[in-house]
C-alpha positions as CSV (number, residue, x, y, z in Angstrom):
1,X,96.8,90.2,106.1
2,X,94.6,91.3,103.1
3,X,97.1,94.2,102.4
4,X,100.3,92.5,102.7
5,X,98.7,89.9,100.0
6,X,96.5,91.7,97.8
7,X,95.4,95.3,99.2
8,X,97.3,97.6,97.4
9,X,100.2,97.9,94.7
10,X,103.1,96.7,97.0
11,X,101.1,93.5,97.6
12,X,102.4,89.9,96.9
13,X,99.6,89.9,94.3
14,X,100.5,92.7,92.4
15,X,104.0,91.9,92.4
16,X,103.8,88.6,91.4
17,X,101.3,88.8,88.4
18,X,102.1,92.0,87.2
19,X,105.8,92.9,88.6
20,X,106.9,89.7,88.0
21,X,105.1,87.7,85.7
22,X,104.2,90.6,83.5
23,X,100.4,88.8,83.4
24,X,98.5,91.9,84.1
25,X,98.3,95.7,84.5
26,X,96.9,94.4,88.7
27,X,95.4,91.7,90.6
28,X,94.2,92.7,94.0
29,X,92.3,91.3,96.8
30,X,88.9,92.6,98.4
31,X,87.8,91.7,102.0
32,X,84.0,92.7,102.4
33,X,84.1,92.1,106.5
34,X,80.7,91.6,108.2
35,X,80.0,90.8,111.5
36,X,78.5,87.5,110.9
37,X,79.6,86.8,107.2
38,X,81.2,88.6,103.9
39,X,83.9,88.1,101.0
40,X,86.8,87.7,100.2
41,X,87.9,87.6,96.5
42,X,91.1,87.6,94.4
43,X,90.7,89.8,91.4
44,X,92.7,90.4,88.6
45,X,92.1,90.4,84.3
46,X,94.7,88.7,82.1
47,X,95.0,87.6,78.3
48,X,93.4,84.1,77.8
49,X,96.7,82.6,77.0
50,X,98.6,83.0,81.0
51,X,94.8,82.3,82.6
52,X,96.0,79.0,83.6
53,X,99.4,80.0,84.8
54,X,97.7,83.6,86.8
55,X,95.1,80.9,88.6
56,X,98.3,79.0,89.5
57,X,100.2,82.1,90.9
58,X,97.0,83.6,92.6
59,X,96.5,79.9,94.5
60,X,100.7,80.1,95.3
61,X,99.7,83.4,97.0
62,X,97.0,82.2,99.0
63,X,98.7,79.3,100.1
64,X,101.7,81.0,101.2
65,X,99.9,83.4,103.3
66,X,98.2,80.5,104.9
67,X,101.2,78.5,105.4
68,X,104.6,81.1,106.0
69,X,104.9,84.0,108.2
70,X,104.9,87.5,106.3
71,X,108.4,89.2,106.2
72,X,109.5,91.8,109.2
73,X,109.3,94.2,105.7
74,X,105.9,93.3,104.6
75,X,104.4,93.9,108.0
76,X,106.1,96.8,108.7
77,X,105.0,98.2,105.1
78,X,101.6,97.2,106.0
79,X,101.3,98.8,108.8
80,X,102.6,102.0,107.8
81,X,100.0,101.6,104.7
82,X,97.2,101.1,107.3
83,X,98.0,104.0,109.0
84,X,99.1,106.4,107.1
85,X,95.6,106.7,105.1
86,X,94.0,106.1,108.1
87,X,93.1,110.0,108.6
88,X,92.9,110.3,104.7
89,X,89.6,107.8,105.2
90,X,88.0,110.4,107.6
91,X,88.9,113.7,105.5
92,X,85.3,113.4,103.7
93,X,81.8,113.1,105.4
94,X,81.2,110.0,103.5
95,X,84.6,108.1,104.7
96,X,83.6,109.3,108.3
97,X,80.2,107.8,108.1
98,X,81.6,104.3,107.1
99,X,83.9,104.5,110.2
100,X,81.5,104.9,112.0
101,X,79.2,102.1,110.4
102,X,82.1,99.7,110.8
103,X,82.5,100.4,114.6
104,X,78.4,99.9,115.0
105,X,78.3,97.2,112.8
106,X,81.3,95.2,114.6
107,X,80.6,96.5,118.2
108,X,84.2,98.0,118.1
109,X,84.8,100.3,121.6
110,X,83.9,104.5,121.0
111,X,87.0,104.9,120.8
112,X,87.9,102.7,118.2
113,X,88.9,106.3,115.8
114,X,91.4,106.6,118.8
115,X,93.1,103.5,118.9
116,X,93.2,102.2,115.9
117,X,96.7,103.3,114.8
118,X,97.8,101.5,117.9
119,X,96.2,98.5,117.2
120,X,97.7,98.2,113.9
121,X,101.5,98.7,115.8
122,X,100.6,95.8,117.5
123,X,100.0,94.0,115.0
124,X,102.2,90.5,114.6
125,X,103.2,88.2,111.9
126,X,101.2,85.6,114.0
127,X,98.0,87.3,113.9
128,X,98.8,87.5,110.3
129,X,99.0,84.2,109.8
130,X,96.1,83.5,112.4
131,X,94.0,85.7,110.2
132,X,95.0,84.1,106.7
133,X,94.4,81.0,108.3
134,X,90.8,81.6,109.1
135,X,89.8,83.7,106.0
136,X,91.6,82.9,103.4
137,X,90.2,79.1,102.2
138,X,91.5,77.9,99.0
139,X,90.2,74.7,99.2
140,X,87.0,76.1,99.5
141,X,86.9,78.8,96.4
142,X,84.8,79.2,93.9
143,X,86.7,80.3,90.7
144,X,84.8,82.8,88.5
145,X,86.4,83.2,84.9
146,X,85.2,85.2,81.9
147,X,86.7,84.4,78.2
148,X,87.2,81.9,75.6
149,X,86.0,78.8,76.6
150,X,88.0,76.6,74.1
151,X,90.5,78.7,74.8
152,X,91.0,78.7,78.3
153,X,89.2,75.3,79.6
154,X,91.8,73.0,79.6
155,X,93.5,75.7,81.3
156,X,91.1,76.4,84.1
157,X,90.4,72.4,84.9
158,X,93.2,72.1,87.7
159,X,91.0,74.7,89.8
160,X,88.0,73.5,89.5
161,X,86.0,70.4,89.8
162,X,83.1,71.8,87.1
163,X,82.5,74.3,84.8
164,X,79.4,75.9,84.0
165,X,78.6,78.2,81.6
166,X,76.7,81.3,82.2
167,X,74.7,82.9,79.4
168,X,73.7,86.7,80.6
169,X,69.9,88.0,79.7
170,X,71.2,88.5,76.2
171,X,72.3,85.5,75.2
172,X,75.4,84.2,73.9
173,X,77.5,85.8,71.0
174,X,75.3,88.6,71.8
């Protein structure tokens, strides 16, 4: 799920803000999974003018993973994604180490290194959309943005309910 919508440069993401829309040079998604808790977050740096209309696309994107199943195209890309730099992640000592994190940390079987090419195969456009259903939470979001206030306020009030300003250490205009 998080590389058919924001993993990599194929991803709907990508190919909507930047491909399409011309918003950006990438938006992406990151999924920090933890056994009991972690993040998910939709990333991506446009010009103050389109931050209304990118905050628009990138909530499109979450919603449609939520609510349509992924193309036979999109999973099949995925999955050769996944697997193909599967053995690239394990080439350096460092990669191998976080493999083997991941299995402790989740309580994945020994022979997860195995298997996990075949798990991917099996991989449907339900569990896809079982997945997105349960991690991705729109409605729930907090929306981070970093510019022009006058400039993009008006812009950003469709996606959120507040907005707070944050002054860094520094201070502002600093």
């Amino acid at each position: 799920m998080h590389t058919i919508l924001g993993g990599n440069a194929s991803a709907r993401l990508f190919m909507n803000l930047r491909e399409e829309k011309g918003y950006t040079y990438g938006a992406y998604t990151q999924l920090d999974a933890r056994r009991h808790a972690g993040s998910f977050r939709a990333t991506t740096e446009v010009r103050g003018e389109v931050t209304g209309a990118s905050l628009k696309e990138i909530f499109y994107e979450l919603a449609r993973i939520r609510d349509e199943d992924v193309s036979d195209k999109e999973l099949t890309d995925a999955k050769n994604y996944l697997t193909g730099i599967f053995p690239i992640r394990l080439e350096t000592q460092e990669g191998l180490i976080d493999q083997l994190v991941q299995i402790r940390m989740h309580g994945l079987p020994d022979d997860y290194l195995r298997t996990y090419r075949e798990h991917i195969q099996r991989v449907t456009k339900q569990d896809v959309r079982r997945a997105a259903r349960r991690y991705v939470t729109p409605d729930r979001a907090a929306v981070v943005v970093v510019g022009d206030r006058a400039q993009i306020q008006a812009q950003v009030a469709p996606y959120a309910d507040r907005v707070e300003d944050f002054v860094g250490a520094r201070g502002a205009g600093d």
